[in-house]
N, C-alpha and C positions, 0 to 999 in steps of 0.2 A: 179547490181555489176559494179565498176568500175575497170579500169585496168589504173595504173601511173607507169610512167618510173621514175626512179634517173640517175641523173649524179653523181659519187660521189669522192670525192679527198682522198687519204689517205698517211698516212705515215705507211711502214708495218716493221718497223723496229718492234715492237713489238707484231706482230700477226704472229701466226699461219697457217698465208694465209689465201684467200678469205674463201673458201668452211667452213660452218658449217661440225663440227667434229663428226662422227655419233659413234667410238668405245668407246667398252661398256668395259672400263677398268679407273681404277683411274686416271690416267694422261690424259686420254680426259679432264678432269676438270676443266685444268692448260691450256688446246691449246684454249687460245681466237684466234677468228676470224672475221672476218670484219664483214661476212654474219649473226654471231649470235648474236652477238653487235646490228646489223642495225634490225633484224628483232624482238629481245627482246625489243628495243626502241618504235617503230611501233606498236609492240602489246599492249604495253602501252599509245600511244597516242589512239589507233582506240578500244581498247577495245577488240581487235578482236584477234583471233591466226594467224598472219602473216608468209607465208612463201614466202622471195624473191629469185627470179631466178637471177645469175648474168649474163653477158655475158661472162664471162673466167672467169676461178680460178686462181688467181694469187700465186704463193707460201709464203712461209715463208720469211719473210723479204723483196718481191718487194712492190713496189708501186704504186700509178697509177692517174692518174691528169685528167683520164675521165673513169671512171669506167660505166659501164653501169646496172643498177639492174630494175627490173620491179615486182607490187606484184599485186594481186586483191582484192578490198575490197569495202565493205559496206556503207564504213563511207563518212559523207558528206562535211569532210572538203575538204577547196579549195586549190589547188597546192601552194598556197603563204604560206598558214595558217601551212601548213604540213608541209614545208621546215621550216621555224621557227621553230616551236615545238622540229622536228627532231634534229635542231644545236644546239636546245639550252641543247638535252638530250645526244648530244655526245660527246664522248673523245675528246680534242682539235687536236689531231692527223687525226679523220676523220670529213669531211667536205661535205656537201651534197650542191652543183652546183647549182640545178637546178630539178625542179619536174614537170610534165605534164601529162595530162591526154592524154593516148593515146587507138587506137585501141582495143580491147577484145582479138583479135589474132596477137598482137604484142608477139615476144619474144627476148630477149636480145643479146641472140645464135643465132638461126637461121635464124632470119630477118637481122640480120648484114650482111653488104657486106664485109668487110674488118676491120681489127685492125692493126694501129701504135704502136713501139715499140721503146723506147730511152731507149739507155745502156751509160752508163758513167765511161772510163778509167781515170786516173788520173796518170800521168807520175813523181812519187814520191812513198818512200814506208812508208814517215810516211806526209799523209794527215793532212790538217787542221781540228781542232778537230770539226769544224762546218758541215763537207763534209765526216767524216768517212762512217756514214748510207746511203749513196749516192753515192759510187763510187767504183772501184774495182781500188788500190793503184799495178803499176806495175812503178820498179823503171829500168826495162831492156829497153833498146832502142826497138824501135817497126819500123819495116820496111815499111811505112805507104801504099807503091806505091804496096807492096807486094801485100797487103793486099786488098787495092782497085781490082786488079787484081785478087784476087780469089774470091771476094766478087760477082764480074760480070756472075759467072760460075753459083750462085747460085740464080741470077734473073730468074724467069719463073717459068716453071709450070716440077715437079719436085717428084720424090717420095723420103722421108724424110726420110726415114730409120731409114740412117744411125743418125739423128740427133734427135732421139727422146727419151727419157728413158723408160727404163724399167716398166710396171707397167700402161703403157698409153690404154687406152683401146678405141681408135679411130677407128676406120673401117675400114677407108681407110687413107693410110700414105702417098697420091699423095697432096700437096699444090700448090696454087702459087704465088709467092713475087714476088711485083711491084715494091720496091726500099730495095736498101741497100746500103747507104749510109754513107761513114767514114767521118770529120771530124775534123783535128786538131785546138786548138786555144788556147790563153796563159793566157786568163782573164775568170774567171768562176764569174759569177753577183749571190749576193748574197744580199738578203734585202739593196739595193741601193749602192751595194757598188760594186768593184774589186773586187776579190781575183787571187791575182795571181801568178797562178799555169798551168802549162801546163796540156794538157787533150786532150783527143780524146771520140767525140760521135758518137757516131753508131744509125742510124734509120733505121728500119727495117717497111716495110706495106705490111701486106701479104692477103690474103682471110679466111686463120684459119692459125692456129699455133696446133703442137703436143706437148705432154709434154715437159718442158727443152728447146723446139727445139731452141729458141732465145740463152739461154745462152749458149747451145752446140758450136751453129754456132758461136759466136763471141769466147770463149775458143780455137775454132780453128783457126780462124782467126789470133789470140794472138801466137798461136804456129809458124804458118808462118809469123807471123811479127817479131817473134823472131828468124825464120831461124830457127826452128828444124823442117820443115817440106817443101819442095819446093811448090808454087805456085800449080804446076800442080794435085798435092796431091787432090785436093779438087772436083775434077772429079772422079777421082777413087773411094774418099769416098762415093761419092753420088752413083754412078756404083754399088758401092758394097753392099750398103745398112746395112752394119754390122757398129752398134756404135763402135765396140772395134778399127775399123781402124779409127775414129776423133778422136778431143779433147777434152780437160778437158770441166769439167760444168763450164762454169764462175761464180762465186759468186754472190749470188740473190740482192744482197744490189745495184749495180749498175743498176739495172734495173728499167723500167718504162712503165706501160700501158698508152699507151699518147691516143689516141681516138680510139672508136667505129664507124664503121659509118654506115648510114645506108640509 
């Protein structure tokens, strides 16, 4: 038996999020997802019943430019042979990187050291119709220095609480982010061209992530750049560990799993 990693790029404007959908009701039918696309593919090149492990579930509608998935199998094709077959059997929306043969006790999750995370504000409320599925459209002035400034409180090692949803079923809620980083700038590059539009990016690298917790933390962030919340706010929320004292979920469309590492 062999064990191969995927690198894999997507656009999740039209999926259901990474995770294959297990409920046993009519509308599971209707939720495609990255993972049952990639592994009904797979099963079809190898002949074999594929099941891939990814490294995070990404939700409905983020995306991600280094997805990490890993499967084990039989077959004796070679990592070049497989990455072809694979692109050529998927939706133009997802794109497979990069294939390699790795260790038997490789796993996508837990051998990872760290995950990058890129959020994309867009300082407008009616976006270029190219950059809608891409960015979360906010036309309020945004207090950027604020914002810097609470962002710093939330470097380190930390218990997440308060910024995780409901429904997450992690263990342990202690993380810890090594950067978080905002951003502004007035040209967004787009298949070789300008676009130009103001925008603020957020990169986030932390050792795991809990549910939402990326879009919670930048929702908040967005409140105190709007001054409905002081700077110092963002202490107390983490103190307190209760979601109802942060802010809104930012919208999933801005978001991006930029790389695994390992």
């Amino acid at each position: 038996m062999r064990r191969l990693k995927l690198v894999i790029e997507y656009d999740g404007s039209r999926y259901h999020g990474w995770q294959r959908q297990t409920v046993t009701s009519p509308l599971a039918k209707d939720r495609v997802t990255i993972q049952s696309i990639l592994e009904e593919r797979l099963s079809r090149i190898t002949t074999e019943k594929i099941k891939l492990v990814g490294a995070g579930r990404t939700d409905a509608g983020v995306h991600a430019l280094g997805q990490v998935a890993a499967f084990t199998t039989k077959s004796s094709l070679s990592p070049e042979v497989l990455k072809r077959a694979l692109n050529s059997l998927c939706p133009p929306d997802i794109r497979i990187l990069d294939v390699e043969e790795v260790s038997p006790h490789f796993h996508p999750r837990f051998s990872a050291k760290a995950k990058s995370y890129l959020y994309f504000i867009i300082r407008t409320d009616r976006p270029p119709v190219f950059l809608n599925s891409y960015c979360w459209p906010i036309r309020a002035e945004l207090d950027i220095t604020a914002m810097k400034e609470a962002a710093g409180y939330l470097i380190g090692t930390h218990d997440f609480s308060a910024f995780r949803a409901s429904g997450c079923s992690a263990k342990t809620t202690v993380r810890s982010i090594t950067e978080l980083s905002i951003e502004e700038g007035e040209f967004i590059p787009f298949m070789g061209i300008q676009i130009q539009e103001r925008f603020v990016r957020f990169r986030i690298c932390g050792n795991a992530f809990l549910r939402y917790m990326v879009r919670n933390i930048i929702g908040t962030l967005v409140e105190i750049g709007k001054g409905k919340r002081p700077v110092s706010s963002i202490r107390e929320i983490l103190k307190s560990g209760d979601r109802k004292l942060a802010g809104i979920t930012a919208p999933a469309q801005g978001l991006f799993l930029e790389r695994v590492y390992y």
